[in-house]
N, C-alpha and C positions, 0 to 999 in steps of 0.2 A: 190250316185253311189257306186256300190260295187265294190271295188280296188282288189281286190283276182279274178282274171283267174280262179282260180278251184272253184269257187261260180258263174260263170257265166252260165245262163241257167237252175241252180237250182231254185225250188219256195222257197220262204222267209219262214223259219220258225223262232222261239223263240231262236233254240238252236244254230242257223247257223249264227243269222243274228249279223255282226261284230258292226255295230251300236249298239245294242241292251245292255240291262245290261247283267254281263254275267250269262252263266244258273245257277240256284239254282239246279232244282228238276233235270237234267239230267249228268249221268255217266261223269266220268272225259272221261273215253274212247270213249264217243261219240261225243266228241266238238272236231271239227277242231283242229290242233295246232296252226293255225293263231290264232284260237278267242283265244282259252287258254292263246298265249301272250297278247293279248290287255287283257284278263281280269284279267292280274296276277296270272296267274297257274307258278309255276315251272314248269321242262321239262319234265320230266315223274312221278312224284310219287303225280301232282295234290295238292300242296300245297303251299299255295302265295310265291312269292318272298320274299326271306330274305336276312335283309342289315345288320343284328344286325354285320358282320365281318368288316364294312365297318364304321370307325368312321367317326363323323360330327364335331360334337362339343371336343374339347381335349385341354386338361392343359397341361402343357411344366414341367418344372423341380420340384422336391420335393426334399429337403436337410434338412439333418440331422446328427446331431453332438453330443458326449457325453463330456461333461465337469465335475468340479470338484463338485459334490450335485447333477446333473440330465443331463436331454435333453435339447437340444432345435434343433426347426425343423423351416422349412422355405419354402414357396410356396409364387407365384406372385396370381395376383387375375383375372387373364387373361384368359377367356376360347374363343378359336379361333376357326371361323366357314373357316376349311378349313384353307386356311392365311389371312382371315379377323380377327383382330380384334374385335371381336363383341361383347362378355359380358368381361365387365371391373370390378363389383364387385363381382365375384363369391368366395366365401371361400370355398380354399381346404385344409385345416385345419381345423379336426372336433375333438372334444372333445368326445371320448364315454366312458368314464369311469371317476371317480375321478384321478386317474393318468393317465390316458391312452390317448393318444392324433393320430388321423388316418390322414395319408395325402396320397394324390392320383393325380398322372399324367397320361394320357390316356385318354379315353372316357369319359364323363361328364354324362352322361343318367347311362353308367356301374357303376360308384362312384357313385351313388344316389342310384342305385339297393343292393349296396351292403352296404350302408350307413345305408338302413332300412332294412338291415337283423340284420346285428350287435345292432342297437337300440332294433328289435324285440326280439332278445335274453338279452338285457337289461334288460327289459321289464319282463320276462320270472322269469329271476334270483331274479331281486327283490318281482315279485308277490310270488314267491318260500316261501321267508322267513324264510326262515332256517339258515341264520346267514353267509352265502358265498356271494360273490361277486363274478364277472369272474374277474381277474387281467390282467395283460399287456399279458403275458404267454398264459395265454389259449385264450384269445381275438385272440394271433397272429397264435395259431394253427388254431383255427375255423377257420377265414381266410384261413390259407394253406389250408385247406380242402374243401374251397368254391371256392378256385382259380383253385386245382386240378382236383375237379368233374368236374368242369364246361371243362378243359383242355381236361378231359378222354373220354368228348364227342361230343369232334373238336366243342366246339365252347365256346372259352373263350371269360370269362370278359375281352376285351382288356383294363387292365389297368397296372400303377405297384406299387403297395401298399408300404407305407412306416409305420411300427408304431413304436410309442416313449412311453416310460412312466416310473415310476418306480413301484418295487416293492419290501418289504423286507427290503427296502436300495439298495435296488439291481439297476443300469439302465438296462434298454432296450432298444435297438435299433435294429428292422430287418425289409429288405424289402422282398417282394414276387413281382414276377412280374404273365404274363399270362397264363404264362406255369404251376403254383404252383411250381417255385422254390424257397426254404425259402432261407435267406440270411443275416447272423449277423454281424456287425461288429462296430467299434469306428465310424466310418464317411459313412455316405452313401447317393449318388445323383440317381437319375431315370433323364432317357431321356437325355437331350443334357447335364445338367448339368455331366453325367456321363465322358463326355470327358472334359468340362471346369470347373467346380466346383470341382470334386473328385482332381486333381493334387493340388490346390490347401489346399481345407481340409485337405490332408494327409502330404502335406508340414511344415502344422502348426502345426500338429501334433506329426510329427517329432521333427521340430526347438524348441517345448516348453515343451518338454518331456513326452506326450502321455495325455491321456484324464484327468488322477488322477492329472495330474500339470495347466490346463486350467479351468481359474477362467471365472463366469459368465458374467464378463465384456468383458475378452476376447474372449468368445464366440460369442457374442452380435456383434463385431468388425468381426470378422473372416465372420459370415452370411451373413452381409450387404457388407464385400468387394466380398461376391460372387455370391452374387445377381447383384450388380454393374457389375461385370464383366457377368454371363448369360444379361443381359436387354443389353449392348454394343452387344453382340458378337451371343446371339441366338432370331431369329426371330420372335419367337412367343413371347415372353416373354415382360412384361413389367415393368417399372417403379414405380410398387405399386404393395405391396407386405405388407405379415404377417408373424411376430416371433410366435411361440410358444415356450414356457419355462414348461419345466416339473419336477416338484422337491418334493422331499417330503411333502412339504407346499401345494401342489395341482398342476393346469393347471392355466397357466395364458395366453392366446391369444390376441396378440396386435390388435390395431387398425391397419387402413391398413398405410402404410409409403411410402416413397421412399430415395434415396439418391441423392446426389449433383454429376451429371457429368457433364463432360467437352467435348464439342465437340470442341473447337476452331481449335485442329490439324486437323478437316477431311478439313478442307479447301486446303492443301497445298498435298491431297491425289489425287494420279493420276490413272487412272486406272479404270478395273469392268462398264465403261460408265459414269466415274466423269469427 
C-alpha cells in the first residue's frame, strides 16, 4: 500500500514508486521529495545524506608532557561507540617518524584518514631520497594545514591532534584541534583531560621547577597519576592505557597498562541515585 496521499490515484511508475530502489536515470527534479527522503537525497542540492559532522566512534583524552631529554604522551586505548564502551584495544599513539610520535582524541574513522595521509607523505619523502626527512616541525605544520582546509570548508576533521617528538635536541610538543588552531606549550591535554589533567600537569610543573628540572621517572609518575584520575572522574575513558616516550635515542611505546585504584570510599557516598 502506498502511505503518501499525493501518490494516491496516480499510476505506478519506476520513478514515483516509494517502494521501489530509488531512480538512477531520472532528474533529481523530478522525484517526489517523499521518495528523495526514503532514498537518501539531501533536501535540495540532490546529494546523499552526510554524517561525516556527526561522530560514532571517539577517543576521550590525549596527554602530553615535556621533561628533562624529551616527551612523553599519554592516551587510554578506549574508543566509545556513542557511551558504549566498545573497542577496548585501539592505539591512539601512532609513531610517524623516527622521533615524531601522533596522538589523537575525537573521531576514530577522522584519526585513520589522517593517519594515512601523514604515512602517504612518509612515504613521499623517503621514495624522494634526497637525504631530508620531514621532522616533528614540518610534520606539525602539514597537519595545521590539513586541519585548516578541511575547517575552511565547514567541514572538519572532528578531531584534536596532539604531536610530540624531538628535533635538533630541540622538544616539541603542540596540539591542533578542528578549527586548525595550532597550539604549543610544556603540558598539554585534549578533551575532558583539558579540565582534569591540564590543573594538574601544570601543578607539577610549577612545584618542580618547569619541564628542564623533571626527570624521566617523574614524568612516568606524573602521567599515570593522571590517567588514574581521567579513568575515576571522565566517563569514556578507561583503565588501560599507553606511554609513549620521545627522546633523542628514538620513540619507545609501551604496552598497554593500567594502575592500582581504590574504590572502597564510593561505598559510604550518598547521592546522584547511590
Amino acid at each position: 500500500m502506498d502511505h503518501f496521499p499525493t501518490n494516491w490515484g496516480n499510476p505506478r511508475a519506476e520513478n514515483v514508486d516509494s517502494y521501489n530502489t530509488y531512480p538512477v536515470a531520472s532528474h533529481i527534479g523530478t522525484v517526489p521529495h517523499s521518495v528523495q527522503q526514503i532514498a537518501g537525497y539531501g533536501h535540495t542540492n540532490g546529494h546523499p545524506t552526510s554524517h561525516t559532522q556527526s561522530p560514532v566512534v571517539t577517543g576521550t583524552s590525549v596527554l602530553g608532557l615535556k621533561f628533562k631529554g624529551g616527551v612523553i604522551m599519554a592516551a587510554d586505548n578506549l574508543a566509545s561507540y556513542g557511551s558504549l564502551a566498545r573497542f577496548r584495544d585501539v592505539e591512539r599513539l601512532h609513531q610517524v617518524a623516527d622521533f615524531t610520535v601522533l596522538g589523537a582524541s575525537g573521531d576514530m574513522s577522522d584519526y585513520q584518514y589522517v593517519k594515512n595521509l601523514i604515512d602517504s607523505q612518509m612515504i613521499k619523502e623517503y621514495n624522494a631520497d634526497d637525504g631530508h626527512t620531514l621532522a616533528t616541525p614540518n610534520i606539525y605544520e602539514y597537519l595545521w594545514r590539513v586541519m585548516y582546509n578541511r575547517r575552511s570548508k565547514m567541514n572538519p576533521l572532528w578531531n584534536t591532534f596532539v604531536l610530540g617528538g624531538v628535533h635538533k635536541g630541540e622538544r616539541f610538543l603542540g596540539a591542533i584541534d578542528l578549527k586548525g588552531t595550532p597550539y604549543q606549550a610544556a603540558s598539554i591535554a585534549t578533551g575532558f583531560g583539558s579540565h582534569l589533567a591540564q590543573p594538574i600537569l601544570r601543578k607539577e610543573l610549577e612545584t618542580l621547577g618547569g619541564e628542564d628540572q623533571i626527570s624521566e621517572e617523574q614524568a612516568v609518575k606524573i602521567m599515570k597519576k593522571c590517567m588514574m584520575v581521567l579513568f575515576y572522574r571522565d566517563a569514556r575513558s578507561m583503565n588501560k592505557f599507553q606511554l609513549a616516550k620521545i627522546t633523542e635515542e628514538g620513540v619507545t611505546i609501551s604496552e598497554p597498562m593500567s594502575v592500582e585504584t581504590e574504590w572502597g570510599f564510593a561505598e559510604n557516598i550518598r547521592g546522584y541515585g547511590a
